[in-house]
C-alpha positions as CSV (number, residue, x, y, z in Angstrom):
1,X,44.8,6.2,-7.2
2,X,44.6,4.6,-3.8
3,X,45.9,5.9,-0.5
4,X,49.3,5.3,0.1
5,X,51.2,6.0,3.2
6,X,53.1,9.2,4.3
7,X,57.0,9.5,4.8
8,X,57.9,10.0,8.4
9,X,58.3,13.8,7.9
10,X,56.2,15.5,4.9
11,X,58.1,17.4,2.1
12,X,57.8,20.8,3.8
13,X,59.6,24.2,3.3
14,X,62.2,24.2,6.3
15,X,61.0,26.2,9.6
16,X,61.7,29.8,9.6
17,X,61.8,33.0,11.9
18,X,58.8,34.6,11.4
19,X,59.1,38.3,9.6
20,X,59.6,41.0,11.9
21,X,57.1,43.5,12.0
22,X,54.2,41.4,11.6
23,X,51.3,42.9,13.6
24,X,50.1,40.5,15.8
25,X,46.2,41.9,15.2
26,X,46.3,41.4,11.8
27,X,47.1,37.7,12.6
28,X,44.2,37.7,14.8
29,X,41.9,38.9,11.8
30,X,41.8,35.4,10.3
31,X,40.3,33.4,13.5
32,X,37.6,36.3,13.7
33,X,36.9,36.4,9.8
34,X,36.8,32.8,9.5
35,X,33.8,32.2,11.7
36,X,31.7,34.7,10.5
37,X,31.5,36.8,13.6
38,X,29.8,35.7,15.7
39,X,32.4,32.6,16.6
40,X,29.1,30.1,17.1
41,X,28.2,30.4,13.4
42,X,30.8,28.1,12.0
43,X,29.1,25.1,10.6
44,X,30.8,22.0,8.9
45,X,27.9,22.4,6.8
46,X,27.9,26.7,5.7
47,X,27.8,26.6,2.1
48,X,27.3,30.3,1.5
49,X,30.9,32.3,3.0
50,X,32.5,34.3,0.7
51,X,36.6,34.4,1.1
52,X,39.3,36.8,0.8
53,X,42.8,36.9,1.1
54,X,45.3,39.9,0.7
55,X,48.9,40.2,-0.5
56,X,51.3,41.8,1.6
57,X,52.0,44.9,-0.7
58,X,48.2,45.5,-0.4
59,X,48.3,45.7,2.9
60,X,48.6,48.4,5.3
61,X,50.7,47.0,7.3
62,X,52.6,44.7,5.2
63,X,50.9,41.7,6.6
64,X,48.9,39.0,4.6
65,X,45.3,38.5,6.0
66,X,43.2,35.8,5.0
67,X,39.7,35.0,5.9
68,X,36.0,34.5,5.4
69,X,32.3,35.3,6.0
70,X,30.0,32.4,6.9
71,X,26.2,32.4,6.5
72,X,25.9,29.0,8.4
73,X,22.2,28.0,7.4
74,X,21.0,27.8,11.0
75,X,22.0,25.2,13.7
76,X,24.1,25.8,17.1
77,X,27.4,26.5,15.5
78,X,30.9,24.8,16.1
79,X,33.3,26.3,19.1
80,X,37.1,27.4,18.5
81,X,39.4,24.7,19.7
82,X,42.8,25.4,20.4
83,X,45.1,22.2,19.5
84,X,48.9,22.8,21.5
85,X,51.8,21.7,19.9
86,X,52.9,17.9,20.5
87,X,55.5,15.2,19.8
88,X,54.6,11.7,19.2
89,X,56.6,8.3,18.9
90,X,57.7,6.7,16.0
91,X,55.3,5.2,13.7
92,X,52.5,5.9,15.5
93,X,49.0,7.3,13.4
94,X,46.8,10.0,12.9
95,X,43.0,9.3,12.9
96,X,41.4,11.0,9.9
97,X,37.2,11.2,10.8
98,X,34.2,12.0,8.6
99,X,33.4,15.7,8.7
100,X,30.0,15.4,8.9
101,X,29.6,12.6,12.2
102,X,33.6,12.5,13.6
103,X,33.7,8.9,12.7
104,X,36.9,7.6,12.2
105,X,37.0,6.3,8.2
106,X,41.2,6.2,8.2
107,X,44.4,6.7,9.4
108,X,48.0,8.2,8.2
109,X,51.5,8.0,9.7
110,X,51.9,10.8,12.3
111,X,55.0,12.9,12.2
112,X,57.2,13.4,14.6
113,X,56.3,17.2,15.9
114,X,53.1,18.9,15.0
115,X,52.5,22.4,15.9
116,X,49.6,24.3,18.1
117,X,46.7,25.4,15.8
118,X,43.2,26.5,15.7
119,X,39.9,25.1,14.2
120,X,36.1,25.1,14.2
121,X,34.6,23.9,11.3
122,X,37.9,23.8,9.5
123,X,41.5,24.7,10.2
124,X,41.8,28.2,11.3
125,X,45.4,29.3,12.2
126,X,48.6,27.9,13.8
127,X,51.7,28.8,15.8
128,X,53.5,29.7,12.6
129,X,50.3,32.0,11.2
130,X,49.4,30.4,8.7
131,X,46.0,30.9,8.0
132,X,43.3,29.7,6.0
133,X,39.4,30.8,4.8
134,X,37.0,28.7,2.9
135,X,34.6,28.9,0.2
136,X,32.0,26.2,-1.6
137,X,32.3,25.9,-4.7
138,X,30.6,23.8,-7.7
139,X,32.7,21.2,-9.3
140,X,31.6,19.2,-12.4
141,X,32.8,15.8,-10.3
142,X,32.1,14.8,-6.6
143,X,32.5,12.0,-4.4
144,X,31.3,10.6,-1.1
145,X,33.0,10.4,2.3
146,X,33.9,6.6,3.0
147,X,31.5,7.0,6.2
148,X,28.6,7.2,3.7
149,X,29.9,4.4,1.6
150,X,31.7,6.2,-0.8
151,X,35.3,6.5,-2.2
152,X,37.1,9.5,-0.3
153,X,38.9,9.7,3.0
154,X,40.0,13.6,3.2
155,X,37.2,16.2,3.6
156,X,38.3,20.3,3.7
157,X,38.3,20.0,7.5
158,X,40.8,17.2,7.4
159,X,43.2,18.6,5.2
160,X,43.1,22.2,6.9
161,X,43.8,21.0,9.9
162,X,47.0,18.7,8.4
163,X,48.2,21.5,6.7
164,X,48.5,23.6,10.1
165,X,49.8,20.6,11.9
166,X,52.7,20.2,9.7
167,X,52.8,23.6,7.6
168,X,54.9,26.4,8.4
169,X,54.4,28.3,5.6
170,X,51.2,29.0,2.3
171,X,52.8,27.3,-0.3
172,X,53.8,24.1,1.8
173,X,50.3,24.0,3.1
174,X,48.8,24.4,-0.6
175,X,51.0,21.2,-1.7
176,X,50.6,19.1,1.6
177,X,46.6,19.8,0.7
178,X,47.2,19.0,-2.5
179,X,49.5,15.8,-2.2
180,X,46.8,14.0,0.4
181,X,43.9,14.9,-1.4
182,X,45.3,13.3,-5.2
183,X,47.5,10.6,-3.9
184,X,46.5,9.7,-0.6
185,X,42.8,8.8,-0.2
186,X,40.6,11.1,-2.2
187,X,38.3,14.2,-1.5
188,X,35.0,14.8,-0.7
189,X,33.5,18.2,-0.8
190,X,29.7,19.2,1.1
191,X,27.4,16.7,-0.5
192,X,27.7,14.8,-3.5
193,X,26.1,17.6,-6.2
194,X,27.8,18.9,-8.5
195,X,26.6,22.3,-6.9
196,X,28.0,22.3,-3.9
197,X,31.3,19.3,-5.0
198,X,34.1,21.6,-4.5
199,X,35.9,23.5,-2.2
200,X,38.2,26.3,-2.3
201,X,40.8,27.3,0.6
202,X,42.3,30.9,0.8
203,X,46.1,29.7,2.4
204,X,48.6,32.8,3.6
205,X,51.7,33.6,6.0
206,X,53.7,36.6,7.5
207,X,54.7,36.5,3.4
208,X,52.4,35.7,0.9
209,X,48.9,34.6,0.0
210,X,47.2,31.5,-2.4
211,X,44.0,30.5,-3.5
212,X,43.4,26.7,-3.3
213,X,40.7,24.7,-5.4
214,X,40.1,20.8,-5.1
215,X,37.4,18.6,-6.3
216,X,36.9,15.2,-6.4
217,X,38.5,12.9,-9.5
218,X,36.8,10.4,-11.8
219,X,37.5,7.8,-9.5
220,X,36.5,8.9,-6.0
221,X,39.9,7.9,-5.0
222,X,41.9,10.4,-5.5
223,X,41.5,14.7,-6.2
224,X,41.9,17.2,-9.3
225,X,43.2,20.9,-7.3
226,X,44.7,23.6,-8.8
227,X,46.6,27.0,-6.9
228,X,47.6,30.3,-7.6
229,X,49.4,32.7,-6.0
230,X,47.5,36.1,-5.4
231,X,49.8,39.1,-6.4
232,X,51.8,40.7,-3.5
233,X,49.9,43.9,-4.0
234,X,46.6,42.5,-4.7
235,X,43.3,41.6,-3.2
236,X,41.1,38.2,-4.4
237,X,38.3,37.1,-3.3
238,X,36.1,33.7,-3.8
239,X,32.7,33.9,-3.6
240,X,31.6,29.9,-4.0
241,X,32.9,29.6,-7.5
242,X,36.3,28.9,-8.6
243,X,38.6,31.9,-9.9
244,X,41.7,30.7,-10.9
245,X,41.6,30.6,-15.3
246,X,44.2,31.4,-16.8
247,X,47.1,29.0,-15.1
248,X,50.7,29.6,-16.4
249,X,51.9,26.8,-16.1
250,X,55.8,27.3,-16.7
251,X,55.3,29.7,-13.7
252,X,55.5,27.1,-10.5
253,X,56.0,30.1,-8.2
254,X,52.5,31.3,-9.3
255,X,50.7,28.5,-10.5
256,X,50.2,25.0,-8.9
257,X,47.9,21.8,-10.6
258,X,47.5,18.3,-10.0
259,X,49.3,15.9,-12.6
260,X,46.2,14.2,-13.3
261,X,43.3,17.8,-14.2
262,X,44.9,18.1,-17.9
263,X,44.0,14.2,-18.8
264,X,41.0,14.5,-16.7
265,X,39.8,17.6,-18.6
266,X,40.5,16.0,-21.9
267,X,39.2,13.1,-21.0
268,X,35.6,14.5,-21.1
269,X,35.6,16.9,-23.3
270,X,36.3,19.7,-20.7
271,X,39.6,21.1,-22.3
272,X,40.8,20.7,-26.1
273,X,44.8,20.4,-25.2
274,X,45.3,23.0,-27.3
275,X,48.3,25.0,-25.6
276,X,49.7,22.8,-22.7
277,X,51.2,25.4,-21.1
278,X,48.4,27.2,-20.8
279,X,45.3,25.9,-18.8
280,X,41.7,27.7,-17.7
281,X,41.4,25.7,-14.3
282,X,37.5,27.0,-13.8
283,X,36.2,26.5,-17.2
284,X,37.2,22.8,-17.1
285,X,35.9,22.0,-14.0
286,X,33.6,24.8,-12.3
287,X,30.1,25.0,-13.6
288,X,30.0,28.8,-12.2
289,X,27.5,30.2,-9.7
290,X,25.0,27.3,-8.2
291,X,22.4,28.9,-6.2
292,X,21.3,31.5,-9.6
293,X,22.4,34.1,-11.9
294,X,24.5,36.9,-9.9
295,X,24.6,34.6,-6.4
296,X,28.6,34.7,-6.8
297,X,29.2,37.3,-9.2
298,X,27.1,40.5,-7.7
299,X,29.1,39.5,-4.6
300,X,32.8,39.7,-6.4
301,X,31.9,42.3,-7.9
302,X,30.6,44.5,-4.6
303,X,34.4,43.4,-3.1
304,X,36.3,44.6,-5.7
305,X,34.3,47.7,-6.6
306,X,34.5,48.9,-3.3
307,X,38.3,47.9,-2.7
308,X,39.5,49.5,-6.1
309,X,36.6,51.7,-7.7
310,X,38.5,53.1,-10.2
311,X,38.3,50.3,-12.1
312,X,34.9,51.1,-12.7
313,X,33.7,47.0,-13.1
314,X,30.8,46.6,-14.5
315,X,27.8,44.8,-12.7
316,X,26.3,43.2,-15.2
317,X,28.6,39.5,-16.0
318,X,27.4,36.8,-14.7
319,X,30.0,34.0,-13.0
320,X,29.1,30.7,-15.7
321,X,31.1,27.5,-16.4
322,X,32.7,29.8,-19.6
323,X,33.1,33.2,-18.4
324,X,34.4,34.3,-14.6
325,X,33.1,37.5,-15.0
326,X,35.6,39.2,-13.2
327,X,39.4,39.2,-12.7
328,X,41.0,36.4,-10.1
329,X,42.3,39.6,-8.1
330,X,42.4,43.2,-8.6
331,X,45.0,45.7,-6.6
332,X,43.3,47.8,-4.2
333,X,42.7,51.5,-4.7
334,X,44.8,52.1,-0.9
335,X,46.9,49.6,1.1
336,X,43.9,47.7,3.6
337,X,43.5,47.5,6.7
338,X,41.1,45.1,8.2
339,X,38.4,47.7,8.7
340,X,38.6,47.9,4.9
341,X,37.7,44.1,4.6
342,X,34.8,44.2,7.4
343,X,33.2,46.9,4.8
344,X,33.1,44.5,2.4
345,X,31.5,42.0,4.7
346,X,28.7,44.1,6.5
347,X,28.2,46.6,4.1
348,X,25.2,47.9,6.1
349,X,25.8,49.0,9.2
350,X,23.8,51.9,11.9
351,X,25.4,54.2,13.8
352,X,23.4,54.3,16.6
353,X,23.7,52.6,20.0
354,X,21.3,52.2,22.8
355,X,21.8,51.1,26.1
356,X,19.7,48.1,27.1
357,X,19.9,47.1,30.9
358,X,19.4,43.1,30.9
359,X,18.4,43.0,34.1
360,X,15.0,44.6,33.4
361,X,11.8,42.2,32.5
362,X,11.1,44.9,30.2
363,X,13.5,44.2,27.9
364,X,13.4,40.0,28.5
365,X,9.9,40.5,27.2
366,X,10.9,42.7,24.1
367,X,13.6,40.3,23.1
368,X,11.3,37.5,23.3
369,X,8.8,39.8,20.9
370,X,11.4,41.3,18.2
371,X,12.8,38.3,17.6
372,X,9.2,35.9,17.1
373,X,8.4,39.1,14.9
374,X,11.2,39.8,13.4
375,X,12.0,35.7,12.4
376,X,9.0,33.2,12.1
377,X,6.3,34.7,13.8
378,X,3.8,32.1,12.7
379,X,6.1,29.4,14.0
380,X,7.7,31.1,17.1
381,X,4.4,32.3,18.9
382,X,3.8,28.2,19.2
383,X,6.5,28.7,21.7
384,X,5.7,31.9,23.5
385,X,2.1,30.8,23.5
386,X,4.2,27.3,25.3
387,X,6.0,29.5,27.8
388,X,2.8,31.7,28.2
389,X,0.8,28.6,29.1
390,X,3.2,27.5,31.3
391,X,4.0,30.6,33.5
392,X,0.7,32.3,33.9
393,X,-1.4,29.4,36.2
394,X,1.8,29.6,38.3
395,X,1.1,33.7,38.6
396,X,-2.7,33.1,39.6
397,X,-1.7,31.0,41.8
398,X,0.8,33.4,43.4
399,X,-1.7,35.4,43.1
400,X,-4.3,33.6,44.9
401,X,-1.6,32.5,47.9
402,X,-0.7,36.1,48.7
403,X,-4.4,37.0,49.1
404,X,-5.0,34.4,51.9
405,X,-1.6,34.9,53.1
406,X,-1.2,36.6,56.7
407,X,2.3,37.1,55.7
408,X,3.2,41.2,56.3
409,X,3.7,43.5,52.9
410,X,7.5,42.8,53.7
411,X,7.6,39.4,53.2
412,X,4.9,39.7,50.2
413,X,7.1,41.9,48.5
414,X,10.0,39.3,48.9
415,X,7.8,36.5,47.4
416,X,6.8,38.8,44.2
417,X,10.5,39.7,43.9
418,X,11.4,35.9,43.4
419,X,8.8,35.5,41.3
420,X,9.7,37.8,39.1
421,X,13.6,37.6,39.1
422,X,12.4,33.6,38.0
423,X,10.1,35.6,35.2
424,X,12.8,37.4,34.1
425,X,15.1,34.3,33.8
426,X,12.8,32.3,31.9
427,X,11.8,34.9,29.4
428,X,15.8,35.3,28.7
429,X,16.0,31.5,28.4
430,X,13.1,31.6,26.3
431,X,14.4,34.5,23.8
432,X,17.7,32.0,23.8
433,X,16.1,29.5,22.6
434,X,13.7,31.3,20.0
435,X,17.2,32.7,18.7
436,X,18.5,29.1,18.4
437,X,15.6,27.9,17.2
438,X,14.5,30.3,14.4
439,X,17.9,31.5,12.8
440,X,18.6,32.4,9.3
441,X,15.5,31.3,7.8
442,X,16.2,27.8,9.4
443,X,13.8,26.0,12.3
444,X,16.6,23.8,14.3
445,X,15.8,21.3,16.6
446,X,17.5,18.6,18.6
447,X,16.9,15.1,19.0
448,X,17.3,13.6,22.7
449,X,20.9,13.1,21.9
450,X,21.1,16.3,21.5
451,X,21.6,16.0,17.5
452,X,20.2,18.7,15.7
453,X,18.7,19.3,12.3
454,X,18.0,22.4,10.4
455,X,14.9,22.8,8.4
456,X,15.3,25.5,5.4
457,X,11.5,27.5,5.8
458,X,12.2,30.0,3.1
459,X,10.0,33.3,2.3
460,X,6.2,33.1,1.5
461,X,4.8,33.6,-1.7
462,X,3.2,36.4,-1.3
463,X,5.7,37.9,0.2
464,X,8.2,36.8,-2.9
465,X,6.0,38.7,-5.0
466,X,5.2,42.1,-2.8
467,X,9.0,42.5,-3.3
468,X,9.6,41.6,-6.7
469,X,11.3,38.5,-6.5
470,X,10.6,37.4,-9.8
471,X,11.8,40.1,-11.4
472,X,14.6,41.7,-8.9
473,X,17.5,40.5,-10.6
474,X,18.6,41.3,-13.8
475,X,18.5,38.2,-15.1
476,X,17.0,36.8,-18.4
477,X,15.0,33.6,-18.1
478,X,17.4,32.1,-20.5
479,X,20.1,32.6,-17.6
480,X,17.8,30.5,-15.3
481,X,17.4,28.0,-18.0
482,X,21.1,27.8,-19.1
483,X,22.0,27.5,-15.2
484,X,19.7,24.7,-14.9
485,X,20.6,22.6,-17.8
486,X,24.1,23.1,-17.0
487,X,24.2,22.0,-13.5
488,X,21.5,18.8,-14.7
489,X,24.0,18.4,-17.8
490,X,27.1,18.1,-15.1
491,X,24.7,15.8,-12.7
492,X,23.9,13.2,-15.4
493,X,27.7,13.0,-16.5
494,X,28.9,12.9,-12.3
495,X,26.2,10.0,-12.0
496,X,27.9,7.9,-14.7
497,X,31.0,8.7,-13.5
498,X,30.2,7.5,-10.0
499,X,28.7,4.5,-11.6
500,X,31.8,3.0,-12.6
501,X,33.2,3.6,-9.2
502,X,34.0,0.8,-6.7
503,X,32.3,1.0,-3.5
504,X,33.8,-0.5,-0.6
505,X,30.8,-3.0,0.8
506,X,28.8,-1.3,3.5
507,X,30.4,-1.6,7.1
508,X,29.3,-1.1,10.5
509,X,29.3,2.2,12.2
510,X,33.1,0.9,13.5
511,X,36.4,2.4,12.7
512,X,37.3,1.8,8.8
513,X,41.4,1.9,8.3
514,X,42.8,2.5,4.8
């Protein structure tokens, strides 16, 4: 199960023209989608983003689309690079780096063209559009990244990004994904719970769509992944937990799975081997939703009861290690367009606009206040009360100067008015940094390096029960209780599993080739 490798050239479909007709917008949708909106909230670290990826029969236009919301838990967010196209020499490598701190952990053999692409947090789009969206997902297995001394070398940043580099199309993308991550170093999802072990990439082109799932193997070496292809005239979405069940597996031009899950799944008791042509990919390895009852299912269910209605789905399943609730795709009611999908993503919204001129201290002043009362008030007056302190000797003394001064009104008026323009800068600045700092229920700070770490601060209690927390949902206790036990039941067995792993000794923060 080691790394092994690459060929010079990867085992691609051939290039192709791209299909005509192919709106150029709807290609755009994925970069947009992907991040979350706005671009700044990709993280490497957003375990929350629910996915989506449509056939082209489904669409309006005849064009796949693919993407994702992000919730980003808090932070500064991760720009949109553009990578051009590029040749490079004969046997020369590619560094492969830790997702979490860019380290270098490995290399593989470079091939000889790549082509332009996109990325933030993950691969985005390339040259050729194919695109990809992302989802968390639990997974009843997990390993490390080798920059934390564990067994895997390919995170989902990695492998997006090789995909796009070499991919010109889904399905080569889905098996270049799948080919690095089982036989050529490993994978390693967000952390090493079994909540949050496993990752699931939404992969189309100008032609079709695929859902991707990977998850670590038993040995931290190499990967278990499974794909399937979403209808032509349908619409799936992933909402951190994996969807694909029922796998056909004499279908290859639907259905996709590592040589090693079935053994794996048998193995430990995850799979019975009792039709080998048929295999439930989720029940084997996904433990359902993580966070609590209806976290992934009231959100599949919102998607697809607002794309296709007359299906009349009911609300009530829950998403568990036995059950997915709800269908792996459903076909839409009308074709979509991308206004379609954006109503599944914010489906609040006001219709009301008000024009707010910037350059007034007025409204510097009520940005500052909405948002420290609006976020952590208790936390964020610290830092008016900061900027307060720090600005308001300076105005006494202005103050103070313009009395004595035998400057005429003119020039008095000229002082004031730079005073104020540096007012109204600063309170800008300071309703910046409020935003930067109190975001999504998060307190972020930065180090002198400028690192940063996010804090979760979560609601109050009293506040929990004003609203109903406890009994909002509904959810049984027993649901709780069987969510729990499952995900500690799946923690005990991934800790004896990782126990019988070998651990390359600890090195020094210097590049690790494999």
């Amino acid at each position: 199960g080691g790394p092994r490798q690459p060929s010079a050239q990867e085992p691609c479909e051939p290039r192709r023209p791209l299909q005509r007709g192919v709106s150029a917008a709807m290609w755009r949708l994925p970069a947009c989608m992907a991040l979350g909106l706005p671009l700044a909230a990709a993280r490497t670290d957003a375990d929350h983003c629910t996915a989506f990826a449509v056939g082209p029969q489904a669409a309006a236009d005849g064009a796949p689309m693919v993407g994702q919301t992000d919730d980003s838990e808090g932070g500064p967010g991760t720009s949109v690079v553009f990578v051009p196209a590029a040749d490079h020499p004969p046997g020369s490598t590619r560094p492969v780096r830790d997702q979490a701190t860019g380290r270098q952990i490995g290399t593989v053999l470079q091939v000889a063209h790549t082509f332009a692409y996109t990325y933030a947090a993950y691969g985005i789009m390339n040259e050729h559009k194919v695109a990809i969206g992302e989802s968390t997902c639990s997974a009843r297995i997990a390993a490390a990244s080798l920059a934390n001394n564990g067994t895997a070398l390919f995170s989902n940043q990695e492998l997006t990004m090789l995909a796009l580099e070499r991919c010109t199309t889904a399905r080569c993308a889905v098996k270049l994904m799948g080919d690095f991550a089982e036989h050529r170093g490993g994978f390693y999802g967000e952390d090493m719970g079994v909540d949050t072990g496993g990752e699931a990439l939404l992969v189309a082109d100008t032609t079709e769509a695929w859902v991707f799932h990977v998850l670590a193997d038993p040995t931290g070496r190499s990967a278990i992944w499974a794909a399937q292809r979403v209808p032509d005239d349908h619409v799936a979405f992933v909402p951190n937990a994996f969807v694909i069940r029922g796998m056909d597996l004499a279908s290859e031009a639907a259905f996709l799975l590592s040589g090693n899950a079935r053994a794996v799944a048998r193995e430990y008791g995850w799979w019975d081997g009792s039709d080998s042509s048929k295999f439930d990919f989720a029940r084997a390895f996904s433990l359902g939703e993580y966070s609590n009852p209806y976290y992934s299912a009231r959100r599949l269910w919102r998607a697809y009861d607002l794309l296709a209605p007359s299906l009349h789905l009911d609300p009530a399943p829950e998403i568990t290690d036995m059950d997915g609730g709800y269908p792996f795709s459903v076909k839409p009611d009308k074709l979509l367009t991308p206004a379609d999908i954006f109503k599944v993503a914010k489906p609040y919204t006001i219709n009301r606009q008000l024009a707010v001129d910037r350059s007034s201290l007025f409204w510097a002043v009520s940005a500052v206040s909405n948002w420290a009362f609006g976020s952590m008030f208790s936390k964020a007056i610290l830092d008016v009360r900061a900027a307060q302190a720090a600005w308001e000797p300076r105005s006494e003394a202005l103050a103070m100067e313009l009395q004595a001064s035998p400057k005429s009104p003119a020039e008095q008026s000229e002082r004031l008015a730079r005073f104020g323009a540096d007012v109204h800068a600063a309170w800008w600045e300071l309703f910046w940094s409020l935003m930067g700092k109190y975001n999504d229920g998060y307190v972020v700070t930065h180090d002198k390096q400028g690192t940063f770490t996010s804090t979760a601060v979560g609601y109050p209690e009293w506040y929990l029960k004003s609203v109903g927390f406890d009994h909002a949902l509904p959810a049984q206790h027993s649901s709780f209780d069987r969510l729990k036990k499952r995900m500690a039941d799946a923690a005990a067995v991934l800790a004896k599993i990782d126990s019988g792993r070998t651990h390359p000794p600890a090195q020094p923060a210097s590049v690790l080739l494999v």
